[in-house]
Legacy VTK file of the C-alpha trace (Angstrom):
# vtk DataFile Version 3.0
C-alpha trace
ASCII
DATASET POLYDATA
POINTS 391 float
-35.809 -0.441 -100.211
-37.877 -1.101 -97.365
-36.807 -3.015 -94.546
-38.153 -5.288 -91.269
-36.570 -4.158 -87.847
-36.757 -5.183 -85.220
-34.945 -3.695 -81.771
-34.641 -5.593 -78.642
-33.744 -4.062 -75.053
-34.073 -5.004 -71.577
-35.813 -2.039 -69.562
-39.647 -1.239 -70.194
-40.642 0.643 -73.764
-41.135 4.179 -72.076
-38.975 7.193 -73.876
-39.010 9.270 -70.697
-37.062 6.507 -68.592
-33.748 6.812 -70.282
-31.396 7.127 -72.725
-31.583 3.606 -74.184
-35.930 4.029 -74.069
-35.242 7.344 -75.470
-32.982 6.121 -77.875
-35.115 3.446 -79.398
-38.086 5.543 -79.644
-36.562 8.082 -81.722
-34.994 5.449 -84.309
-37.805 3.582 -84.284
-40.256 6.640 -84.951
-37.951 7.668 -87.837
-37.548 4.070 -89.611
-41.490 4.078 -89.261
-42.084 7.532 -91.079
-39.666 6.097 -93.767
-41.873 3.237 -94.754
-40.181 1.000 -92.903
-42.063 -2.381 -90.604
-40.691 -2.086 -86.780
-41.596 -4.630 -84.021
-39.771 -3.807 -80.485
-39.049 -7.031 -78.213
-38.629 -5.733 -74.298
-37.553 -8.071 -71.409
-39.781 -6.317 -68.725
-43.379 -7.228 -67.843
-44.453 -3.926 -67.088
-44.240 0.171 -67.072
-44.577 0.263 -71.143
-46.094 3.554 -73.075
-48.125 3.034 -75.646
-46.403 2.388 -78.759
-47.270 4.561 -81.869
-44.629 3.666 -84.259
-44.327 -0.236 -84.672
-45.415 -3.080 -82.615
-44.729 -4.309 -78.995
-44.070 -7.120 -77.656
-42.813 -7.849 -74.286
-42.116 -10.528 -72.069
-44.737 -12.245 -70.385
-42.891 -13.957 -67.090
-40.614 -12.137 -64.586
-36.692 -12.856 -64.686
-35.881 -10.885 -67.878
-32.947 -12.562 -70.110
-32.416 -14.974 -67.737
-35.478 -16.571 -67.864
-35.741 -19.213 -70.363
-39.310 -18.676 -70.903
-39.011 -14.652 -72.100
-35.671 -15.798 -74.498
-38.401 -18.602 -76.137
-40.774 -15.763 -76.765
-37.930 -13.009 -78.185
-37.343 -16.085 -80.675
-40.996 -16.701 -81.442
-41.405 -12.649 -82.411
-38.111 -12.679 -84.243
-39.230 -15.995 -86.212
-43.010 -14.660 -86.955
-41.972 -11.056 -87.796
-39.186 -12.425 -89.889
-36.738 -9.036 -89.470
-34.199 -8.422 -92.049
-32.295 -6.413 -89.325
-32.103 -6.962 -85.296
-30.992 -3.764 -83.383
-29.669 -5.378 -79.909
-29.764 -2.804 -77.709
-28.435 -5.068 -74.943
-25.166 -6.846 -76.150
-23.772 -7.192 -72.757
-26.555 -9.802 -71.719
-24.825 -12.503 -72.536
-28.116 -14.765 -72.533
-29.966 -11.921 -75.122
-26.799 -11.916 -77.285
-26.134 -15.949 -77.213
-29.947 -16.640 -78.269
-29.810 -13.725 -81.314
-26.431 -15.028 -82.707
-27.904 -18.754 -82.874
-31.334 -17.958 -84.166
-29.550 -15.928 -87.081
-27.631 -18.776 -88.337
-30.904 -20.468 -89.263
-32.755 -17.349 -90.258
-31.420 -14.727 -92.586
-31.191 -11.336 -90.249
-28.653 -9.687 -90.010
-27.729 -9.034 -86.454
-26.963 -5.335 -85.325
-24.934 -4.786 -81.410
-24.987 -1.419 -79.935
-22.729 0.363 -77.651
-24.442 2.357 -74.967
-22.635 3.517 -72.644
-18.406 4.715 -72.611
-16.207 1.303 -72.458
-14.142 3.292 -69.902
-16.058 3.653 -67.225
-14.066 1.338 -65.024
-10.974 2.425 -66.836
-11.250 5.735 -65.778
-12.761 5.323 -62.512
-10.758 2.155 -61.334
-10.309 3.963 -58.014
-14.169 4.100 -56.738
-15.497 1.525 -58.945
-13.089 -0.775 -56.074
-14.669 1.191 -53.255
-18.237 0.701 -54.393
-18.186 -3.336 -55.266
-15.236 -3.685 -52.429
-15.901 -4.697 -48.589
-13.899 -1.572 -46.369
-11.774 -4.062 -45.443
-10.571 -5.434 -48.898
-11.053 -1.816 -50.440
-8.122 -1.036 -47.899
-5.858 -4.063 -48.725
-6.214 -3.572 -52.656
-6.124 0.243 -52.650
-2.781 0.562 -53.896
-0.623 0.559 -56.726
-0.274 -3.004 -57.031
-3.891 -3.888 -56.042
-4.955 -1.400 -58.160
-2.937 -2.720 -61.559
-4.216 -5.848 -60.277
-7.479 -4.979 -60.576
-7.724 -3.523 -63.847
-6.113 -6.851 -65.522
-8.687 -8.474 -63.790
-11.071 -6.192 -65.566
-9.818 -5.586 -69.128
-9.529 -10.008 -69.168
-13.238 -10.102 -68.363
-14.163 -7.259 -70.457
-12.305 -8.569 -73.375
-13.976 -11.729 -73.583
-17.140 -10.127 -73.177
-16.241 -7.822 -76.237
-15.136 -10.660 -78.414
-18.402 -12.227 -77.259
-20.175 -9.354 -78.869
-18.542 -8.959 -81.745
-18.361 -12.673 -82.819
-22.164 -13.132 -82.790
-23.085 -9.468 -84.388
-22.745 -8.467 -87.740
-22.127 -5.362 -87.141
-20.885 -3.840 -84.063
-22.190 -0.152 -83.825
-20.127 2.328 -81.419
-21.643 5.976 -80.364
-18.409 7.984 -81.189
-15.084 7.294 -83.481
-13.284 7.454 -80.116
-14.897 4.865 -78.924
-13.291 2.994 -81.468
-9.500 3.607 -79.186
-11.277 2.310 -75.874
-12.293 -0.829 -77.583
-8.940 -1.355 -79.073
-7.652 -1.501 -75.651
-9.498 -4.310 -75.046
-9.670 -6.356 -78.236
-6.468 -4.978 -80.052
-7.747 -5.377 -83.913
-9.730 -8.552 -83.599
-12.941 -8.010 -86.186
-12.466 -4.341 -86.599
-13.851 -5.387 -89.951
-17.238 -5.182 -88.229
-16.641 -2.308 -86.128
-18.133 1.370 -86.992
-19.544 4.536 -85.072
-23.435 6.306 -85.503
-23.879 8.454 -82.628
-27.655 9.182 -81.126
-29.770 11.687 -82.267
-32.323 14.807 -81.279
-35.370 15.684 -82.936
-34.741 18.468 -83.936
-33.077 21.675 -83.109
-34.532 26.066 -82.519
-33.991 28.359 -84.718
-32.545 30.654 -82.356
-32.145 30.104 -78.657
-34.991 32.696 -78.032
-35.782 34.108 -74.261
-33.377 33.414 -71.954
-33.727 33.574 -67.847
-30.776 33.324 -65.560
-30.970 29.919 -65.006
-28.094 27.012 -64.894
-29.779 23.792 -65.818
-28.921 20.609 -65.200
-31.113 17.714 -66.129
-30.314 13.900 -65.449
-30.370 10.932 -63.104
-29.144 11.760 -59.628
-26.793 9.410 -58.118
-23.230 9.635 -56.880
-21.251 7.313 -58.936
-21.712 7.620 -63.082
-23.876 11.083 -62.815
-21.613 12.591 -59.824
-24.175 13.731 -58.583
-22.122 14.679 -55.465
-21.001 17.143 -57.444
-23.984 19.283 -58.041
-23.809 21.477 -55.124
-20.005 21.976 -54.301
-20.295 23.812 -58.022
-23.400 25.706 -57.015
-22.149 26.800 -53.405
-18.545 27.641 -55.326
-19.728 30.310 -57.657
-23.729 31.190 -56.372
-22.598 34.619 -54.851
-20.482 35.555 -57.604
-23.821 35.315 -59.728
-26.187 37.023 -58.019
-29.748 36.960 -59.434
-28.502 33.426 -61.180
-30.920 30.109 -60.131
-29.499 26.115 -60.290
-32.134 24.423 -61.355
-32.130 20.677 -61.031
-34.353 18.046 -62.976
-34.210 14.503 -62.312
-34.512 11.830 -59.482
-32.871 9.140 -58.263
-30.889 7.770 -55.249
-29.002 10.678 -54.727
-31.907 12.691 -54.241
-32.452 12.523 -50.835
-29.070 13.411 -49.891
-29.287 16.304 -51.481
-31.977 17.333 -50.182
-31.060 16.953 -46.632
-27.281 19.062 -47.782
-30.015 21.856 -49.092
-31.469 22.259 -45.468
-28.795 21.522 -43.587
-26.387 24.144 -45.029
-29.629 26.593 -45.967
-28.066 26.823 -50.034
-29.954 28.996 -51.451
-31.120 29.488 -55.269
-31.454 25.881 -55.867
-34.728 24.115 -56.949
-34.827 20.467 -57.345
-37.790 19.556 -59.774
-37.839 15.674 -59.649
-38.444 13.778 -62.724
-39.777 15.911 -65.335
-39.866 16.068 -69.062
-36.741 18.628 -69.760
-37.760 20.667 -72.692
-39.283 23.526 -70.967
-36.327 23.889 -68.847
-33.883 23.813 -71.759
-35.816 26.754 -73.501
-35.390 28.721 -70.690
-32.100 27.867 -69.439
-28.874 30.013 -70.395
-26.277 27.528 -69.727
-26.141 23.449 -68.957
-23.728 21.534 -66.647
-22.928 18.120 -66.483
-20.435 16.807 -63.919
-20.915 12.959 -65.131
-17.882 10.622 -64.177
-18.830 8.653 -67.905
-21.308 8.556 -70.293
-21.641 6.434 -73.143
-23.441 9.560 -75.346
-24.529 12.255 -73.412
-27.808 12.899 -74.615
-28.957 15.933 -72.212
-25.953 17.833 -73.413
-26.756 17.513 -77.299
-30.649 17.875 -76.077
-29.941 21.335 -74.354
-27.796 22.567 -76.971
-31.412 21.937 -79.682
-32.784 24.944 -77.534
-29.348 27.131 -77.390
-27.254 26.375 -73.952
-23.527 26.269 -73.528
-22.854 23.567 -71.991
-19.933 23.085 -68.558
-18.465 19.412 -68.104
-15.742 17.458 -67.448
-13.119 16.233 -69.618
-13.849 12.834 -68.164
-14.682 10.659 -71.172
-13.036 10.691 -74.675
-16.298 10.788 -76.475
-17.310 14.091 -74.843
-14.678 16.153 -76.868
-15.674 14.854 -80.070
-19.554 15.473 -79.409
-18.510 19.587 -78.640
-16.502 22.165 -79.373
-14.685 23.343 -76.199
-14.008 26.919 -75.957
-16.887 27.611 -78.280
-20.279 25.800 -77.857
-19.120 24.055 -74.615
-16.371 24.859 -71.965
-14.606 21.540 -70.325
-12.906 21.174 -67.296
-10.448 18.780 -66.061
-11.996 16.011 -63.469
-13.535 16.653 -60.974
-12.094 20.414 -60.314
-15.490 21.913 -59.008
-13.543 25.315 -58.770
-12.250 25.589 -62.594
-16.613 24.130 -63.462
-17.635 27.366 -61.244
-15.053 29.839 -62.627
-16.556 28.698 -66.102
-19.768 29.274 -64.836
-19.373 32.759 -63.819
-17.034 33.893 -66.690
-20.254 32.552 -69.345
-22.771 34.090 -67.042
-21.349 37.715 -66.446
-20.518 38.346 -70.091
-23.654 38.526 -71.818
-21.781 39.164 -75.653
-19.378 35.730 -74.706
-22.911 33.936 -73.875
-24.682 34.777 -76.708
-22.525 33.939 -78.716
-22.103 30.428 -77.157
-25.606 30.092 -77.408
-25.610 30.139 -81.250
-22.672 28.248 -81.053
-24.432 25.120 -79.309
-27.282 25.396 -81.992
-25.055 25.196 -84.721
-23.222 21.814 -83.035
-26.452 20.311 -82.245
-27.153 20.588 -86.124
-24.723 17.339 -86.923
-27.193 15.761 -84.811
-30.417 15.701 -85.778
-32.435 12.782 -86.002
-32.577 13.088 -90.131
-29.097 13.108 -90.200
-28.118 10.218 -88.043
-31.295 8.436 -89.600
-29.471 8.869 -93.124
-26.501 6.877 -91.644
-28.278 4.171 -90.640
-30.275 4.113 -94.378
-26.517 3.877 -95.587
-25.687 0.710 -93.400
-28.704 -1.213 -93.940
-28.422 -0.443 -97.749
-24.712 -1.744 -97.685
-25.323 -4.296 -95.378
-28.673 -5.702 -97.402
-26.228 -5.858 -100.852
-23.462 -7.792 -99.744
LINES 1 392
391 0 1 2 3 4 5 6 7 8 9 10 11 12 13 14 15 16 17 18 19 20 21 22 23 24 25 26 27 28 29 30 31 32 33 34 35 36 37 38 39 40 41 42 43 44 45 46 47 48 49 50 51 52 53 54 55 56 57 58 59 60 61 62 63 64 65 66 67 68 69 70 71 72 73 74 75 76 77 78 79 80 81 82 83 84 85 86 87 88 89 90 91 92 93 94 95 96 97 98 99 100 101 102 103 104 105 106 107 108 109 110 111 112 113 114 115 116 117 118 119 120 121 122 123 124 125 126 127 128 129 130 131 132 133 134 135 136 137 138 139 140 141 142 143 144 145 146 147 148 149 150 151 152 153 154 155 156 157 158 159 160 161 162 163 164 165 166 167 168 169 170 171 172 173 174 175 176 177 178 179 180 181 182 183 184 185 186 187 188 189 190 191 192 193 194 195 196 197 198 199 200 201 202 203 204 205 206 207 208 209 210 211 212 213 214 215 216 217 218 219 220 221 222 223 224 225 226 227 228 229 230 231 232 233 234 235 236 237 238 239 240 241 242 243 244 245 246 247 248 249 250 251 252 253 254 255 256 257 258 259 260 261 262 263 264 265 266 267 268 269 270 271 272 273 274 275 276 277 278 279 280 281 282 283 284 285 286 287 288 289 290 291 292 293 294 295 296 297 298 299 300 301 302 303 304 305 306 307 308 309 310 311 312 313 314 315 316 317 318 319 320 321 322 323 324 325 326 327 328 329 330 331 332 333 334 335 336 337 338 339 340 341 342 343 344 345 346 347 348 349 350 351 352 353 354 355 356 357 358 359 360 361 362 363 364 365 366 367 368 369 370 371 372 373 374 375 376 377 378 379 380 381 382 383 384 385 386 387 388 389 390
């Protein structure tokens, strides 16, 4: 059976700019090369690729969801294209998610609502999440154990009725991870579990070995200091670079963190460190021996599964729930409690000085990275859209 689809997000249609771009790309390549129609409906003017699989539309005013204009025209494409399935990328804008669950009552689409990103990451960050949105002053007053309790009510009651928002006007609600499924029960208890079930993301495809190595630690992602902990990066480095002698960090990415880091570099004359900017990653991962990531959350780490395709062990935090089901620790990855730079670093050195342990976590991560390739997760979604078309 060949479906319509079509997928709506918020930032511009680039696969390079993130995980959500990168995301949508990939699915909506794959539904293409299986005969299926795909139209993609983005809230931003500008900054769009060209689109080789499907058609793209976009919105033609500035304001995204909240202008009235650009929700007229996502009903106008989903009317004239006629979808049997909407992937909403986006349903946390209320506005995107409110216009989607009308227009379906009058048309028949079925109405798809992805999780991207870890329902925890106030949960289990309560502490700075205060100190970022927080004046000094009330940060001070509420940092405490009863300002602090208050605070996450306060969250989990507006989170709550943003989750029963989502799951009222969706058909299906689609998580990245079965544990996922335990943060959102936090929230909502039981209420329409009915409609509730995990696909994670995908990667294209994975090496057949991890080939030529160099003695490089890669890490490859946005650089700022709260989700990414980016403030993290060289306290790791600068705790195990002269145990590993001959060893390079190598750093891919940009963002607001940048700077900073660049000014720590020179300042404290770290050496062994090169920070490429925004790149495409895959020539890094190929040569690359191991992968860290120090993120606070993630909603589906995509760099980690990405730079286990091409054969690297991978160092993070135990910081999310989803992380331990996407790895293996102790075999294709090696976890660390948060944020204990010193345990990341002894990790580091113990994979990097014992070549036979390394190897063998090399074909390790190729072998994890397996359960996610792009054919399999594509088969899952074939599955739902064939159930979901015969009831």
């Amino acid at each position: 059976m060949k479906y319509r689809i079509v997928f709506v997000l918020t930032p511009a249609f680039d696969p390079n700019a993130g995980g959500v771009q990168r995301t949508t790309f990939k699915l909506g390549n794959y539904f293409t090369n299986q005969g299926h129609e795909v139209a993609y409906y983005s809230f931003s003017v500008g900054g769009h690729t060209e689109c080789q699989y499907g058609e793209l539309f976009h919105s033609r005013q500035p304001g995204g969801c909240s202008n009235r204009e650009n929700l007229n025209y996502l009903e106008e494409v989903c009317v004239s294209f006629n979808p049997d399935f909407v992937i909403n990328q986006m349903p946390y804008d209320y506005p995107i998610t409110e216009r989607l669950g009308k227009l379906k009552k009058t048309h028949d689409f079925i109405l798809l609502g992805c999780l991207r990103n870890s329902l925890f990451s106030v949960v289990n960050n309560l502490e700075k999440t205060m100190q970022e949105m927080l004046p000094d002053s009330l940060f001070k007053l509420f940092n405490n154990p009863v300002g602090r309790k208050m605070a996450l009510e306060r969250h989990k009651y507006l989170h709550r009725k943003s989750l029963k928002h989502i799951l009222s006007n969706h058909d299906r609600y689609i998580l990245l991870s079965p544990p996922n499924n335990k943060e959102l029960k936090y929230f909502v208890g039981d209420f329409m579990q009915e409609k509730v079930l995990a696909i994670p993301n995908s990667i294209p495809e994975v090496q057949d070995e991890p080939g030529e190595k160099e003695k490089i630690i890669l890490h490859v992602g946005r650089l700022n200091d709260d989700q990414k902990r980016s403030d993290l990066l060289l306290p790791f480095w600068k705790a195990c670079k002269d145990r590993l002698l001959g060893w390079k960090f190598v750093v891919v990415g940009d963002g607001p963190y940048m700077a900073e880091m660049k000014e720590q570099i020179s300042q404290q004359k770290i050496d062994r460190i090169t920070l490429k900017g925004f790149q495409k990653p895959e020539s890094y991962y190929k040569k690359a021996s191991i992968f860290m990531m120090p993120s606070a959350y993630e909603g589906f780490p995509n760099t980690i599964l990405e730079a286990q395709s091409y054969g690297c062990p991978v160092l993070a935090y135990k910081s999310y729930d989803a992380l331990s089901w996407i790895v293996n620790d102790g075999t294709d990855a090696f976890l660390t409690d948060p944020y204990r730079v010193d345990e990341m670093a002894d990790s580091a050195v113990a994979l990097a000085t014992n070549e036979k342990e390394r190897m063998k976590a090399q074909s390790a991560a190729l072998v994890n990275a397996a359960r996610f390739t792009i054919d399999k997760v594509g088969e899952q979604w074939e599955e739902l859209f064939g159930h979901l078309a015969d009831v």
